[in-house]
N, CA, C and O of each residue as an XYZ file, in Angstrom:
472
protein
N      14.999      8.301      5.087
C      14.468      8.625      3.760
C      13.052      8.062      3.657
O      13.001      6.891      4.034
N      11.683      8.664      3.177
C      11.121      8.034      3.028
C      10.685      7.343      2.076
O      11.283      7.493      1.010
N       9.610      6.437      2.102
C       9.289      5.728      0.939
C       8.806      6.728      0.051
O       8.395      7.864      0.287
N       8.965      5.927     -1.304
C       8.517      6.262     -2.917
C       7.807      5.231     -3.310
O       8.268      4.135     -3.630
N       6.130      5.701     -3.294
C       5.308      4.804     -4.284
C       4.974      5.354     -5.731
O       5.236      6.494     -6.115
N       4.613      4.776     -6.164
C       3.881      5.009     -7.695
C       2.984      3.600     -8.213
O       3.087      2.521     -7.630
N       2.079      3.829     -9.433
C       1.978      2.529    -10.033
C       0.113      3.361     -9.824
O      -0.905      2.712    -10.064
N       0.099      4.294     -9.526
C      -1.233      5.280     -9.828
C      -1.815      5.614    -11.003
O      -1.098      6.244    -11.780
N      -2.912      5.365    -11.343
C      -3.606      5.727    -12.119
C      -5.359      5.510    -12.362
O      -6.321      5.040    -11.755
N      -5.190      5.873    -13.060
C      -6.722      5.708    -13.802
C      -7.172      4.409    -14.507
O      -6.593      3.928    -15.480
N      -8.570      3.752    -13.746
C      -8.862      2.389    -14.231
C     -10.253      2.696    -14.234
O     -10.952      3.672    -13.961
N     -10.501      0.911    -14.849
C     -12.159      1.106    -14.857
C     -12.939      0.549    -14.070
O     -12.214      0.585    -13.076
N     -13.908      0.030    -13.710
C     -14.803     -1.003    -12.610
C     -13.775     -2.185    -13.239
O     -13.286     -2.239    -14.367
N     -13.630     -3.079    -12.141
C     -13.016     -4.337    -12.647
C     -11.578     -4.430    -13.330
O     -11.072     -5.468    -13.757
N     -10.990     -3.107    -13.356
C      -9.699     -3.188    -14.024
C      -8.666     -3.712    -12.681
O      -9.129     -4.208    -11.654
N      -7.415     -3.522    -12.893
C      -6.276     -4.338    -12.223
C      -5.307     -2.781    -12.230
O      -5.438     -1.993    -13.167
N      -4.369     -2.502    -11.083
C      -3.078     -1.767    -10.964
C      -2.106     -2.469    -10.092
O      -2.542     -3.230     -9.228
N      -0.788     -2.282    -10.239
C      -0.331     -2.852     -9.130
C       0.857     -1.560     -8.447
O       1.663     -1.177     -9.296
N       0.957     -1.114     -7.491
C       1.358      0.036     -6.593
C       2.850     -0.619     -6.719
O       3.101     -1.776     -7.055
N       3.804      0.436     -6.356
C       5.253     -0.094     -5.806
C       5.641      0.582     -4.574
O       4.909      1.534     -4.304
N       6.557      0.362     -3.779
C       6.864      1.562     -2.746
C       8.318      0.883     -2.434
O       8.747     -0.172     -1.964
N       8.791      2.030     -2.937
C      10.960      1.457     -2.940
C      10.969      2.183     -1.779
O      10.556      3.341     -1.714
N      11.616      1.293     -0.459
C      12.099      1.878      0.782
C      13.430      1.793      0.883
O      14.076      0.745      0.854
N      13.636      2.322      0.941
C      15.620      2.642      1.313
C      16.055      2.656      2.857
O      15.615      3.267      3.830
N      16.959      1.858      2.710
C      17.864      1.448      4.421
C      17.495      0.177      4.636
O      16.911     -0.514      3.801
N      17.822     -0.187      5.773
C      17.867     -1.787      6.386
C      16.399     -1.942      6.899
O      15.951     -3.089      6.875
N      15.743     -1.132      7.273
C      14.594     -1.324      7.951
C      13.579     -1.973      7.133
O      12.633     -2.609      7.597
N      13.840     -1.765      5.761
C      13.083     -2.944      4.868
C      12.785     -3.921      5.318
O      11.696     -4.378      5.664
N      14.188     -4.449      5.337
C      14.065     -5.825      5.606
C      13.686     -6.446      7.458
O      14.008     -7.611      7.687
N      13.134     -5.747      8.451
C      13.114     -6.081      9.785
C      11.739     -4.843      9.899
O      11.908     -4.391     11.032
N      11.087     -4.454      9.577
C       9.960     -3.709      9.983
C       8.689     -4.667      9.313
O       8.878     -5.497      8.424
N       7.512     -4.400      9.864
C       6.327     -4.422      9.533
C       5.930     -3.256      8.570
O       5.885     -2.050      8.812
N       5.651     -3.940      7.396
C       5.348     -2.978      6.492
C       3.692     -2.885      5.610
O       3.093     -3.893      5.233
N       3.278     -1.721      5.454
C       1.663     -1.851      4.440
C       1.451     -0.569      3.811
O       2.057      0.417      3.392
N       0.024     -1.174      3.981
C      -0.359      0.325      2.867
C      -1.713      1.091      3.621
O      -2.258      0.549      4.582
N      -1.918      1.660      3.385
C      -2.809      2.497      4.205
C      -3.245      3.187      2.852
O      -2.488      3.162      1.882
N      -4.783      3.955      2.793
C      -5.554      4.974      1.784
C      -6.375      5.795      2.396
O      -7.023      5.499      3.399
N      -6.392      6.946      1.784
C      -7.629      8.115      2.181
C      -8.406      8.561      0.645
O      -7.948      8.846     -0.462
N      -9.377      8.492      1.029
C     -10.210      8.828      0.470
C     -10.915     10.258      0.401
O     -10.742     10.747      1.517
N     -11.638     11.165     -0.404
C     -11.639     12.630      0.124
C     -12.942     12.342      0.941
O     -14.026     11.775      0.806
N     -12.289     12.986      1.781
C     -13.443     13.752      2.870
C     -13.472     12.482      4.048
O     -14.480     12.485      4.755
N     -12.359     11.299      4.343
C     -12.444     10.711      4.912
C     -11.005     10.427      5.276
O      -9.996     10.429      4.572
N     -11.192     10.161      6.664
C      -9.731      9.566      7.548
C      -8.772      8.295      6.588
O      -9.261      7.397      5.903
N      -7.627      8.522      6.766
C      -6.778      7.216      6.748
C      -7.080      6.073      6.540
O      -8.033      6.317      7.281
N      -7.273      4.680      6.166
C      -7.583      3.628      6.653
C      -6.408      2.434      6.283
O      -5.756      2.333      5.243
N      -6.385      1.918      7.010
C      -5.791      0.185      6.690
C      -6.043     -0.363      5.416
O      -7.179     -0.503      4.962
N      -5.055     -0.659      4.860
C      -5.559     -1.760      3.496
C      -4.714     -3.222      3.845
O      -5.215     -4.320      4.087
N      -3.480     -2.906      3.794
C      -2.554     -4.178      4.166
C      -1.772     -4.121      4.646
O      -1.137     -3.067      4.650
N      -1.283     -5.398      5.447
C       0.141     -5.177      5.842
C       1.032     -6.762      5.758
O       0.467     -7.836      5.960
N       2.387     -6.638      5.450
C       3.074     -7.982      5.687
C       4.195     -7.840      6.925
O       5.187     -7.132      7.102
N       3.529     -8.860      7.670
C       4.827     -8.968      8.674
C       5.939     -9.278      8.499
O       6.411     -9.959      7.589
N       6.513     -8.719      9.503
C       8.214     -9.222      8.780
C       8.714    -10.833      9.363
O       9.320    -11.708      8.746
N       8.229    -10.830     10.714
C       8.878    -12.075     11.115
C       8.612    -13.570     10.673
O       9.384    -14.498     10.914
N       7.383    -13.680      9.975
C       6.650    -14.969      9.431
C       6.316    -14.723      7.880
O       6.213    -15.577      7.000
N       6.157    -13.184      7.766
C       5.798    -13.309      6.052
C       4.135    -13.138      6.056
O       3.404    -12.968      5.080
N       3.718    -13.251      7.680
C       2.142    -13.034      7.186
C       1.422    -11.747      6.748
O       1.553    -10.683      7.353
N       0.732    -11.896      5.771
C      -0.348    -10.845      5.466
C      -1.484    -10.433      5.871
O      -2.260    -11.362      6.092
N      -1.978     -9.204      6.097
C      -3.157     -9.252      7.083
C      -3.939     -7.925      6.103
O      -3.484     -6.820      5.810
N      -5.043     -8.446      5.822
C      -5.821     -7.485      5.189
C      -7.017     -6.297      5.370
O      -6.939     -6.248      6.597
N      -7.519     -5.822      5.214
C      -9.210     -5.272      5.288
C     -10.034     -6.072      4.733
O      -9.796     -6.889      3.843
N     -11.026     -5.845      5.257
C     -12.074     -6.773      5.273
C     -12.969     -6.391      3.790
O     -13.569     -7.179      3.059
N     -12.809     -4.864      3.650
C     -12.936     -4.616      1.765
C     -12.219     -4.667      1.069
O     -12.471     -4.282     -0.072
N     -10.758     -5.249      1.459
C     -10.217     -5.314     -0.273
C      -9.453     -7.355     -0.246
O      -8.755     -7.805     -1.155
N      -9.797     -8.011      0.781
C      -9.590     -9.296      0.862
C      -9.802     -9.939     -0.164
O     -10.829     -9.689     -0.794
N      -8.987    -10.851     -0.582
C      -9.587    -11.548     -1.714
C      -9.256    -10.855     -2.944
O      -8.960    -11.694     -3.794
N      -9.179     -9.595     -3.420
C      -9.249     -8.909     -4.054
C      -7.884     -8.119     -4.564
O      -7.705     -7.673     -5.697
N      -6.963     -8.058     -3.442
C      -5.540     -7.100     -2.956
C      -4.237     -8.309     -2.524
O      -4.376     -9.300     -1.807
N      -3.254     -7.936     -3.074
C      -2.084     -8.766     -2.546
C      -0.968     -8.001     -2.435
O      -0.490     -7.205     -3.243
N      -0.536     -8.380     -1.163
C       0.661     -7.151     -0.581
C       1.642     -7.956     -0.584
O       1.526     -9.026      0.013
N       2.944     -7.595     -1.321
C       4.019     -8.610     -1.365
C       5.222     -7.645     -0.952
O       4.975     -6.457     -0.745
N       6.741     -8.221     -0.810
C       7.601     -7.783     -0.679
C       8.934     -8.397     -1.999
O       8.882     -9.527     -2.483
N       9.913     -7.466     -2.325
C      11.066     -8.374     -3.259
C      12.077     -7.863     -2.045
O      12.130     -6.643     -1.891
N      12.739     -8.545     -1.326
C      14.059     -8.275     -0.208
C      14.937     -7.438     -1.410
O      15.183     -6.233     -1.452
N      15.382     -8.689     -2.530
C      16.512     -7.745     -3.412
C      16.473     -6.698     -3.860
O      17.601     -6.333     -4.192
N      15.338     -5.623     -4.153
C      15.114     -4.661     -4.711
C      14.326     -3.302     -3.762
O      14.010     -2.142     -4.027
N      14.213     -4.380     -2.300
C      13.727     -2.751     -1.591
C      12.432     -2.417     -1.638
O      11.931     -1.400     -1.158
N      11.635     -3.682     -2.491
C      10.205     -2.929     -2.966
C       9.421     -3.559     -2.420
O       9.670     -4.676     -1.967
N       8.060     -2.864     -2.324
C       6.508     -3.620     -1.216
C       5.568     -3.654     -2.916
O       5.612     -2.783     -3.786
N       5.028     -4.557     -2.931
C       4.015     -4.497     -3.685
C       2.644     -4.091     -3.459
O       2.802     -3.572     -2.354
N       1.154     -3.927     -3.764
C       0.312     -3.558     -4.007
C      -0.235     -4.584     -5.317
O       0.365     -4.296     -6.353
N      -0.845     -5.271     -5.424
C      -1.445     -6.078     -6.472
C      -2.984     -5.632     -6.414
O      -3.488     -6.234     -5.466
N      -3.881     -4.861     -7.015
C      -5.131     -4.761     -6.772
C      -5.996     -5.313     -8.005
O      -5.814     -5.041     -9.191
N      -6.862     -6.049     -7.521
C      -7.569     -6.523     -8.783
C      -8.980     -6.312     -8.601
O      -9.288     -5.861     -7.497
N     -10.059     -6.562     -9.545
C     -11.611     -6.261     -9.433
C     -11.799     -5.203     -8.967
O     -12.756     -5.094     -8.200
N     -10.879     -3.918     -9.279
C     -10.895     -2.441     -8.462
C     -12.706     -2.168     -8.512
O     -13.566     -2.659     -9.242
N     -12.779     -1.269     -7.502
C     -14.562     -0.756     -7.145
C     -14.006      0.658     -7.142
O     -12.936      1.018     -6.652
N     -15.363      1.772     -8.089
C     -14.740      2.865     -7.637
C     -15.077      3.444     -5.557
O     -15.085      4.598     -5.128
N     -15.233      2.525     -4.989
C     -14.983      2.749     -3.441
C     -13.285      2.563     -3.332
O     -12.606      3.140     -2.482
N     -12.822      1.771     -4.221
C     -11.215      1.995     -4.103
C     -10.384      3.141     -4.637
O      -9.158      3.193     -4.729
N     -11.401      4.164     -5.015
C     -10.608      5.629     -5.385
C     -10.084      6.264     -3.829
O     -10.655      6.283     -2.738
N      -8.969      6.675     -4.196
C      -7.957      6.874     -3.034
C      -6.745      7.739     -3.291
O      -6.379      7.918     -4.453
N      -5.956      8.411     -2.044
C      -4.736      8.182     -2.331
C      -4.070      7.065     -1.819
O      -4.369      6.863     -0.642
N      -3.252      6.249     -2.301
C      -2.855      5.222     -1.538
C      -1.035      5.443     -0.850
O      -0.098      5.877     -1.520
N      -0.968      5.038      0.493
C       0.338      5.513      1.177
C       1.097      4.322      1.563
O       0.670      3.255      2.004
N       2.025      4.605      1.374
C       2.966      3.054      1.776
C       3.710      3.695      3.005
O       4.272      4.782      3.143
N       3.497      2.568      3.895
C       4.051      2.470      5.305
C       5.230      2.265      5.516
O       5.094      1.050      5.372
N       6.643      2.404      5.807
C       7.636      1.316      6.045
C       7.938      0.637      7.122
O       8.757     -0.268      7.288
N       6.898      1.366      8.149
C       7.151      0.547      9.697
C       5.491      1.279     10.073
O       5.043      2.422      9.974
N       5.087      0.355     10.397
C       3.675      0.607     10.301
C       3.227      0.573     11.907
O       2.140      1.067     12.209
N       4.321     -0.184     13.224
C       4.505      0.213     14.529
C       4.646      1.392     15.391
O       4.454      1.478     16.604
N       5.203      2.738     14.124
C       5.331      3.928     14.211
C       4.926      4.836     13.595
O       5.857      5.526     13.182
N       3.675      5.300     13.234
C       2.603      5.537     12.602
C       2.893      7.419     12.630
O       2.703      8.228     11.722
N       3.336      7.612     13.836
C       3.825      9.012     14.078
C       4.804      9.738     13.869
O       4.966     10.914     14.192
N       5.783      8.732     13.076
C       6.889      8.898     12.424
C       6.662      9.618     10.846
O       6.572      8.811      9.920
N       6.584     10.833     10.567
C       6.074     10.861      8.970
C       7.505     10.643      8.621
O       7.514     11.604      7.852
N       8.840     10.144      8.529
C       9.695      9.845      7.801
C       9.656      8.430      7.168
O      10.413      8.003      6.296
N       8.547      7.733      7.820
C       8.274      6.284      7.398
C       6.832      6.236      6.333
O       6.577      5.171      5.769
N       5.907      7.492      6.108
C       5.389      7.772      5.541
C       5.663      8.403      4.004
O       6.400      9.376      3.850
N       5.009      7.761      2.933
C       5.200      8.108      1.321
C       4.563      9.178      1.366
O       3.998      9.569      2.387
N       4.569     10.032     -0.158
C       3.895     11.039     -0.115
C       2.753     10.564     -1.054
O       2.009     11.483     -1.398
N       2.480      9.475     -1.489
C       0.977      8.862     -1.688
C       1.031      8.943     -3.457
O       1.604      9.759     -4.180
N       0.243      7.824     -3.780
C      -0.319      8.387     -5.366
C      -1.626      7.506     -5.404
O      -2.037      6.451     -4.918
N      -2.052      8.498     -6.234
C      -3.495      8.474     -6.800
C      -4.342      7.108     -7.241
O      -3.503      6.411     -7.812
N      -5.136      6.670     -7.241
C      -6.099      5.906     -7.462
C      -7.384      5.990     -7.546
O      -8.182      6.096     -6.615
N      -7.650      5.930     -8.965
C      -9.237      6.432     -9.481
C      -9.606      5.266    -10.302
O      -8.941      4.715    -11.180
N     -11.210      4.885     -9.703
C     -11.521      3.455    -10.610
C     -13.065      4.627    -11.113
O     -14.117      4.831    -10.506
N     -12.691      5.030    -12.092
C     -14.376      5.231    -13.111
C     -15.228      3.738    -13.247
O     -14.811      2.610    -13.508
N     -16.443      4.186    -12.988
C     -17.560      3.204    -13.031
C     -18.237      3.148    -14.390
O     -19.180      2.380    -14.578
């Protein structure tokens, strides 16, 4: 099954959203999981990811400081915390559930929206 994000919308320079992505099955809990965004007229890119075996987080180098990628085990869900949004963070944003298998689109969301007006 794949993931379901939401938590898309419309902000301003400097506003705050925070993304969800409910993954269903066991692999929640034992995969490497993140988020990935495209932008129009541009490729894919990396935003975050949390490992599974230590809990570490590993970011981009544009949204550091700025972005916090969390997990809740009990509820299945990845977070997205974005704060000081730039409209360079207009996107669709995609949640990963195993981010080792990139060629898998069953581990791929079908994305939601992110627009920061300036």
């Amino acid at each position: 099954v794949q993931p379901v994000e939401s938590g898309g919308g419309l902000v301003q320079t400097g506003g705050s959203l925070r993304l969800s992505c409910i993954v269903s099955g066991s692999g929640f809990r034992i995969n490497d999981m993140g988020w990935y965004r495209q932008a129009p007229g541009k490729t894919r890119e990396f935003v975050a990811a949390i490992i599974n075996s230590d809990g570490r987080t590993v970011y981009a180098g544009s949204v550091k400081g700025r972005f916090i990628i969390s997990k809740d085990n009990a509820k299945n869900t990845m977070y997205l915390e974005m704060n000081n949004l730039k409209p360079a963070d207009t996107a669709i944003y995609y949640c990963s559930s195993d981010i080792t298998d990139p060629f898998d689109s069953m581990t791929w969301g079908q994305g939601t929206q992110v627009t920061v007006s300036s």
